[in-house]
C-alpha positions in Angstrom: 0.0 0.0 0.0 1.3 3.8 -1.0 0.6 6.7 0.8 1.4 10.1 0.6 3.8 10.1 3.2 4.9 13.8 2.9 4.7 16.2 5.4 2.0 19.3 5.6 3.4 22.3 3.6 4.8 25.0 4.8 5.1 28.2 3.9 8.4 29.8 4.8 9.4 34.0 4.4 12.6 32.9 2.6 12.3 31.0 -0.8 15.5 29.0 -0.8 16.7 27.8 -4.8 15.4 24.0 -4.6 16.2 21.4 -7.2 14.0 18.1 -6.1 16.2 14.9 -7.2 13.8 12.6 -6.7 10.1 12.0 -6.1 10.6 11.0 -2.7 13.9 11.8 -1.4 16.7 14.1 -1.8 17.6 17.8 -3.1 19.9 20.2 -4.3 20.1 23.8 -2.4 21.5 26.6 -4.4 22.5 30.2 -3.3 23.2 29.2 0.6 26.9 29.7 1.6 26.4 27.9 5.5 27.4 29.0 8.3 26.4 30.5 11.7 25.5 33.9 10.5 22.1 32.4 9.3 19.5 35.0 9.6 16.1 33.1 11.6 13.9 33.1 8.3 16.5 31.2 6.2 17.3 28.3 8.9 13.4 27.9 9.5 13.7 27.9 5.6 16.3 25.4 5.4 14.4 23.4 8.3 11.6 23.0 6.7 13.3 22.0 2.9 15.3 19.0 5.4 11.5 18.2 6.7 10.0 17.4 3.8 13.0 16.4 1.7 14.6 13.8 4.2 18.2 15.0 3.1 19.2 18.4 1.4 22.9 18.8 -0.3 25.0 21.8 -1.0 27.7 21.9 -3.3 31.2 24.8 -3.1 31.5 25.2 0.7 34.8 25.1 0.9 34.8 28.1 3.2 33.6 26.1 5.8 36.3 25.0 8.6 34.8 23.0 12.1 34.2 25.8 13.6 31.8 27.5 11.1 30.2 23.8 10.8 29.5 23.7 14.5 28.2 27.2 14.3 25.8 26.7 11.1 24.6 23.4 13.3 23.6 24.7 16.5 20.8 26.8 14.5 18.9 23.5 13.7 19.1 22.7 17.8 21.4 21.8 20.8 24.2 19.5 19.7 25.5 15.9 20.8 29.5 15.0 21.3 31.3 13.4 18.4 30.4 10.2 19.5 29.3 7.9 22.1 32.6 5.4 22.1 34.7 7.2 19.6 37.3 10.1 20.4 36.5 12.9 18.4 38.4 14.8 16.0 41.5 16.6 17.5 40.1 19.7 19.5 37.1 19.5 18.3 34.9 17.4 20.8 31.4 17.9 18.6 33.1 16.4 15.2 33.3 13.1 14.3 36.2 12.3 11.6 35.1 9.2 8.9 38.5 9.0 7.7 38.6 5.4 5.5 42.5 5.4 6.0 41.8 4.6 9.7 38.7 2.1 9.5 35.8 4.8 8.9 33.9 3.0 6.2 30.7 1.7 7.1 29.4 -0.4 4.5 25.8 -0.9 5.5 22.4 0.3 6.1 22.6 2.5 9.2 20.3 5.2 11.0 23.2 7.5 12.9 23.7 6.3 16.7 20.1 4.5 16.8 22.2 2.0 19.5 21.2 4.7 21.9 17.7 5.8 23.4 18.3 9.1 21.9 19.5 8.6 17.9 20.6 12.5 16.7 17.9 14.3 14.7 19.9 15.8 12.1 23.2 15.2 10.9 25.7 17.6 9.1 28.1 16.0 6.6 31.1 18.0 4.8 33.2 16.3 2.6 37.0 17.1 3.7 38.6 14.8 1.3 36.6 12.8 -1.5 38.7 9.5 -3.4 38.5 10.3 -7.6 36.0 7.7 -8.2 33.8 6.0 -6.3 32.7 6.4 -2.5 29.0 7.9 -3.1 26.4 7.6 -0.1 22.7 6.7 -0.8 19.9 8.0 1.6 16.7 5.9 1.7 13.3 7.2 3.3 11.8 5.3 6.2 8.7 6.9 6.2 7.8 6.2 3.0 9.2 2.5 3.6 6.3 2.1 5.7 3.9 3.4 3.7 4.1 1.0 1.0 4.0 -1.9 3.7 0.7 -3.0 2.9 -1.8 -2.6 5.6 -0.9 -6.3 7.4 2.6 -5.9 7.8 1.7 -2.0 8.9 0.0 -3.2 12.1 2.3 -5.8 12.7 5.5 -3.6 12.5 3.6 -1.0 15.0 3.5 -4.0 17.8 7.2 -4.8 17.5 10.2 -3.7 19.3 13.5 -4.3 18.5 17.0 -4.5 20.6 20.1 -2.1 18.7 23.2 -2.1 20.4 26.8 -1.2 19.3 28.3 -4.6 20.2 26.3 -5.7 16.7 28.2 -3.3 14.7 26.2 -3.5 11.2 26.7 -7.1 11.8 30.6 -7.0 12.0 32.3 -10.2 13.4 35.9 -10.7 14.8 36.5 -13.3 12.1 35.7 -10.6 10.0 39.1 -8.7 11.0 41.1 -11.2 10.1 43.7 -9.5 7.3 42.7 -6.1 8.3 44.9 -3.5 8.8 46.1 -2.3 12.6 44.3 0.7 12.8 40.8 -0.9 11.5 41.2 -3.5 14.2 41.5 -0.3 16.9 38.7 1.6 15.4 36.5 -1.8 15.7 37.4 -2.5 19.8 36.9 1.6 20.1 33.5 1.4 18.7 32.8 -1.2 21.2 34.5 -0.2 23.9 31.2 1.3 25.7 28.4 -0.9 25.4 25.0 0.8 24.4 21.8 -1.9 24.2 18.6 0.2 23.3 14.5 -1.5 22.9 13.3 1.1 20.2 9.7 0.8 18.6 10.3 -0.9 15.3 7.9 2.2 14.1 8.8 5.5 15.5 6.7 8.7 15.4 8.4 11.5 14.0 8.2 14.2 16.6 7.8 17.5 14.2 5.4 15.5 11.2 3.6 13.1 13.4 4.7 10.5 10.6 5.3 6.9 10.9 9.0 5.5 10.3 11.2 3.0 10.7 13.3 2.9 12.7 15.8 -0.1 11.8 19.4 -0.5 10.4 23.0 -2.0 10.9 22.9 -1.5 14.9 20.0 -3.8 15.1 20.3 -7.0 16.7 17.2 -8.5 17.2 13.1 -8.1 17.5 11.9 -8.5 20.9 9.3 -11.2 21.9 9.6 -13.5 18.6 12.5 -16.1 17.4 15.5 -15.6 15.9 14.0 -17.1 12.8 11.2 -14.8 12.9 13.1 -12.1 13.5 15.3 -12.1 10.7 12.1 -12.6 7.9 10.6 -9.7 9.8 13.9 -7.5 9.5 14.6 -8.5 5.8 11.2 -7.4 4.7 11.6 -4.4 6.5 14.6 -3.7 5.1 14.1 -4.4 1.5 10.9 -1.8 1.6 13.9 0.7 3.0 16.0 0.0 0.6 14.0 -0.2 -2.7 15.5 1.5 -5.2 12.9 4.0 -6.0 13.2 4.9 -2.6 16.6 6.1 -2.8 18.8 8.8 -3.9 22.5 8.7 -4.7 25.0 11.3 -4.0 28.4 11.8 -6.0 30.4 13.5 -3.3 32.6 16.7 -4.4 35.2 18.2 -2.1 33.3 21.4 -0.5 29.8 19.2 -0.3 27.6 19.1 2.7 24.7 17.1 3.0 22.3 17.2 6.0 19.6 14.5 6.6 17.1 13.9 9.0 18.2 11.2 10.7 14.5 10.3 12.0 13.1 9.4 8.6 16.2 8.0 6.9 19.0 5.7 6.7 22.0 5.8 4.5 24.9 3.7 2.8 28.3 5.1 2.5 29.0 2.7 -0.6 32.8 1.3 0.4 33.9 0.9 -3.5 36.8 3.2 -3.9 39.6 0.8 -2.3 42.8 2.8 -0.9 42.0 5.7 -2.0 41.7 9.1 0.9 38.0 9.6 1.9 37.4 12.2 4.7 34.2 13.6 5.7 33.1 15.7 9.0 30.1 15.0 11.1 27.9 17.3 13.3 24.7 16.0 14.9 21.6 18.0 16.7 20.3 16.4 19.5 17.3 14.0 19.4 14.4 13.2 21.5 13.5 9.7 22.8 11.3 8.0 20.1 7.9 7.0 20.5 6.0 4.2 19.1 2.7 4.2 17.7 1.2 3.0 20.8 3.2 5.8 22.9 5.7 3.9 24.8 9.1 5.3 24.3 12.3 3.8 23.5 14.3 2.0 27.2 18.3 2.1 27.3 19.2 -1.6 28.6 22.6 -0.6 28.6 24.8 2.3 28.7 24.3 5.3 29.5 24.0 8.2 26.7 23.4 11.3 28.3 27.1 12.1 28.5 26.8 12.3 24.6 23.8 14.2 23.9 21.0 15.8 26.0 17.3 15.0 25.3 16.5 17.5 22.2 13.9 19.6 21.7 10.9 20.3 19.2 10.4 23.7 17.7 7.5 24.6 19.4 5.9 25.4 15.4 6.0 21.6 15.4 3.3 19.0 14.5 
């Protein structure tokens, strides 16, 4: 079943230059040079373009240093640490480094940090250092994953909750290390290094559009209250609606590129094809609430505990 899954308009006092790249997910913003010198009307602008968008990218901002990346951040909202069990990049506790050089290539379906009981809201992306071919991400929209479930699975997938934790690492094993480089091996017993076990809803409610989404990915480990079996057919289904093609959009990174995505109605694929070649890219996220199921209850930490990364965020009060 299809439904319009897209989010009441709004009407914003600044018209930003929008190029739509797909149907469902993904655009271009021209004419916006970020940083934290935003006036109000063009953040609530650019808010609202991420809202109904799921991810917005900008190409030529190769003005931007941390600094002005943290600054353009904190007008979408209070921000998290780098990371929960990773050391941030050098004097800059908010920015996480995804250097491939030193084991940041993920490889999978992920929704940022969703091993916590309070996954980031928005992330900020700038390319630092992109290889000459290859290493493109893909965003996918969860909230439109749903709404082609047909009605069935719907009401199933609103009853289930599922365990994520960081000790499942998009399904990484130890045997998997074997031949690796050093410094992978580190970046692998880092990650892990803090244990975070979260029970999400398997469908969250999305706190500013009152959509249903999925909330799913590499961190999960397994649904609660059915067998392992079970669990996995449940998951794949899930994750095939995610990940349908048409459901996608594909970005060929540029040095200077930023994208920023709603992490609460998306996950994304940083496609590892570009073998040794440098890949570098910054991240900044905004602080996210707890997620709520359908039926209300919110997401329980089992283990770990993830306030010393981010605070509980906020919703505009416009919200909803």
């Amino acid at each position: 079943m299809t439904v319009d899954t897209a989010p009441a308009p709004v009407t914003p006092a600044v018209e930003l230059d929008i190029r739509p790249l797909t149907v469902r997910i993904g655009a271009e913003i021209s004419g916006v040079r970020i940083g934290g010198d935003l006036d109000a009307a063009t953040v609530a602008a650019l808010r609202a373009a991420i809202l109904r968008n799921r991810v917005v990218f900008f190409r030529d901002q190769h003005h931007l240093t941390p600094e002005i990346q943290i600054a353009f951040a904190r007008l979408l909202g209070e921000l998290t640490q780098a990371h929960p069990s990773q050391a941030p990049l050098d004097g800059y506790p908010l920015v996480h480094e995804l250097d491939a050089s030193k084991g940041g290539r993920a490889g999978a379906w992920h929704t940022d940090v969703s091993f916590t009981d309070r996954p980031p809201a928005f992330s900020v992306l700038r390319a630092v250092e992109i290889p000459p071919v290859g290493g493109d991400t893909i965003w996918a929209n969860t909230v439109a994953a749903y709404g082609d479930l047909p009605a069935p699975l719907q009401h199933v997938a609103d009853a289930l909750r599922v365990y994520h934790t960081n000790q499942h690492d998009y399904g990484l094993r130890l045997q998997d290390l074997d031949g690796l480089p050093e410094v992978f091996k580190e970046r692998f017993f880092e990650f892990r290094s803090k244990e975070f076990e979260v029970e999400h809803p398997v469908v969250r409610v999305h706190p500013e559009t009152g959509e249903p989404s999925l909330l799913l990915g590499g961190f999960v480990k397994q649904l609660t209250g059915v067998s392992q079996e079970q669990s996995f057919d449940l998951l794949r289904t899930f994750a095939d609606a995610v990940a349908k093609p048409e459901n996608t959009v594909r970005w060929h990174w540029r040095t200077g590129d930023v994208a920023i995505w709603d992490n609460r109605a998306t996950q994304h694929y940083a496609i590892n094809d570009y073998a040794d070649s440098p890949r570098i890219v910054h991240r900044v996220t905004v602080a996210g609430t707890i997620p709520v199921g359908r039926d209300g209850r919110p997401s329980v930490s089992r283990a770990g505990d993830a306030s010393e990364y981010s605070p509980i965020g906020t919703v505009p009060a416009s919200a909803g």
